[in-house]
C-alpha positions as YAML, in Angstrom:
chain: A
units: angstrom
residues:
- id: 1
  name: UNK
  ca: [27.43, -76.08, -19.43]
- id: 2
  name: UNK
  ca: [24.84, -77.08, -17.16]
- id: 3
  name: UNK
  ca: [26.87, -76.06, -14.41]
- id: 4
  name: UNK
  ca: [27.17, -72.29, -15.85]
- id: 5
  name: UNK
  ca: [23.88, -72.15, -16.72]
- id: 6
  name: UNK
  ca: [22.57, -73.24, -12.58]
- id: 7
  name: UNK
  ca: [25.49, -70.34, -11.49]
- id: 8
  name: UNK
  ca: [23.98, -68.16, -13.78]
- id: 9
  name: UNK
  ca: [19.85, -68.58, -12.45]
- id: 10
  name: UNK
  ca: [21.31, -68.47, -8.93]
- id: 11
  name: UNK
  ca: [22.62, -65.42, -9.52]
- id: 12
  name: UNK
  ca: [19.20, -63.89, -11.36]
- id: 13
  name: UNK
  ca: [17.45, -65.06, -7.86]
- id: 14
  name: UNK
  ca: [18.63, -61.95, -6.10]
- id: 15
  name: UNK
  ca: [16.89, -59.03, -5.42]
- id: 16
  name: UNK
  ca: [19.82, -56.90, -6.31]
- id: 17
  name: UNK
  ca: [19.85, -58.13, -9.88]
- id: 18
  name: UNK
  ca: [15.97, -56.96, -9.74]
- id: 19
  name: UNK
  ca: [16.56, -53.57, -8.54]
- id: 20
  name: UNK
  ca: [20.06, -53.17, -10.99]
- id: 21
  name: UNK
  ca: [18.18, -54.27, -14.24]
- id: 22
  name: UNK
  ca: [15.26, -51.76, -12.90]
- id: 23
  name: UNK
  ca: [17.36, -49.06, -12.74]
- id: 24
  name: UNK
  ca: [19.79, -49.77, -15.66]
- id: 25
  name: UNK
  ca: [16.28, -49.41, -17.53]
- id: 26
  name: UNK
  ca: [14.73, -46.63, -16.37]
- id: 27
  name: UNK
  ca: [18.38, -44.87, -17.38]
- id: 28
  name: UNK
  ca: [17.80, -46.30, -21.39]
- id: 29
  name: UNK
  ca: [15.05, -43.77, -20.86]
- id: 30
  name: UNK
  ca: [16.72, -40.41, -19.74]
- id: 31
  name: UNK
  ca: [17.13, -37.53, -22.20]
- id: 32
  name: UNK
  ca: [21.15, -38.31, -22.28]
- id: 33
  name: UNK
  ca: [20.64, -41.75, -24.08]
- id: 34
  name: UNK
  ca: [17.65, -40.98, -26.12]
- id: 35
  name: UNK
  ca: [19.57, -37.73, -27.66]
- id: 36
  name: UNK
  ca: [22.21, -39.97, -28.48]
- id: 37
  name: UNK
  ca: [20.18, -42.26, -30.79]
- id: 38
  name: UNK
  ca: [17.23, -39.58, -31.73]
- id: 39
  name: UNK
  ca: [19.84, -38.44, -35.26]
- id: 40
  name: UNK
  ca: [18.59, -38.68, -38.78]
- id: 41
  name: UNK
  ca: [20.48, -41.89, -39.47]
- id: 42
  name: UNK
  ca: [18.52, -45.20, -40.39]
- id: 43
  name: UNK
  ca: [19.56, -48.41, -40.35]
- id: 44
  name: UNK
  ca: [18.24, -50.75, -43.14]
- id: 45
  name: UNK
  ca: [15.29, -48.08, -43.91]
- id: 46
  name: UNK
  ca: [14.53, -47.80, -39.80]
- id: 47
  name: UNK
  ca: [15.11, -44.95, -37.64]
- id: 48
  name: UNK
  ca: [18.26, -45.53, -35.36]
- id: 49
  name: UNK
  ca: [15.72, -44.39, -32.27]
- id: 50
  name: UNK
  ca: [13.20, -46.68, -33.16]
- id: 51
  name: UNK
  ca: [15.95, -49.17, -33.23]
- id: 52
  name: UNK
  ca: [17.00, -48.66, -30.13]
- id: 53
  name: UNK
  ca: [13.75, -48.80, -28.51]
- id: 54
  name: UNK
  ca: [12.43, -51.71, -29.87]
- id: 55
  name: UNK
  ca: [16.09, -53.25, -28.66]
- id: 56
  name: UNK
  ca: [15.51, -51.65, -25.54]
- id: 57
  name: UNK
  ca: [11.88, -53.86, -25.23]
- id: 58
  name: UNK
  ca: [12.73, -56.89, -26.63]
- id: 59
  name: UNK
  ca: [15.92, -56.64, -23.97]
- id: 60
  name: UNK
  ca: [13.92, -56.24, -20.95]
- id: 61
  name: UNK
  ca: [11.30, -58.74, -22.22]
- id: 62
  name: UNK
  ca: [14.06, -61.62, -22.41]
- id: 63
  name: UNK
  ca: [15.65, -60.63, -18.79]
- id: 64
  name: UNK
  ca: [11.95, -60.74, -17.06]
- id: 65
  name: UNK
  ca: [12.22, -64.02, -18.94]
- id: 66
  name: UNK
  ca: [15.09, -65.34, -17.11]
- id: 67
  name: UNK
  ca: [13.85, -63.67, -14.07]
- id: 68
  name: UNK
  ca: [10.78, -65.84, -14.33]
- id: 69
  name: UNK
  ca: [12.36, -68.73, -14.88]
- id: 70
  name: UNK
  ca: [14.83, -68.30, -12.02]
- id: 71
  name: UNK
  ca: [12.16, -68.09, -9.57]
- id: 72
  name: UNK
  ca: [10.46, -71.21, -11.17]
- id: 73
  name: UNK
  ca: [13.64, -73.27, -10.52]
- id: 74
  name: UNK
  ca: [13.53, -72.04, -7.04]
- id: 75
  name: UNK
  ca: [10.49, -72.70, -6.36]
- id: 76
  name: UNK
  ca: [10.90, -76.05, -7.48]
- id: 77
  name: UNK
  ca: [14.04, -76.58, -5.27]
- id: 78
  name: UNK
  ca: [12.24, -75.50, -2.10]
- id: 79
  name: UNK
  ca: [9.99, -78.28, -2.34]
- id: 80
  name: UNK
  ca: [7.12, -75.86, -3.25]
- id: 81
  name: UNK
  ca: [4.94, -75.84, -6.36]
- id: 82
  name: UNK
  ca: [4.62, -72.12, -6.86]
- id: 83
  name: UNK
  ca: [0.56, -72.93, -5.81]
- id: 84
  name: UNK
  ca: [-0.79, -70.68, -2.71]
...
């Protein structure tokens, strides 16, 4: 577990994962996917857009997250505290 868990920061260290998640969000905001989820339908008494928004948020908030943490452990690793 540990194992998958090192693979899986290693992998959140490069700057292609930065630019892909960047881009993958700025998409969740194009007319195409907001038109799909902008329909009178609620979900437990909550519009399906605002659903999807607040998804959207809490999404990016937990991958900046990991991002953040990645960078920690690296920083760590390279013998350096994070301090200028």
């Amino acid at each position: 577990m540990k194992r998958l868990i090192s693979k899986i920061m290693h992998r959140l260290q490069l700057r292609e994962s930065w630019i892909i998640f960047f881009i993958l969000g700025i998409i969740m905001m194009t007319f195409p996917f907001l038109h799909i989820f902008n329909k009178p339908i609620t979900l437990f008494g909550v519009p399906l857009l605002f659903l999807y928004l607040t998804a959207g948020w809490i999404f990016s908030i937990f991958v900046i997250y990991l991002f953040m943490i990645a960078s920690r452990n690296e920083n760590k690793g390279n013998g350096r505290d994070g301090k200028p």
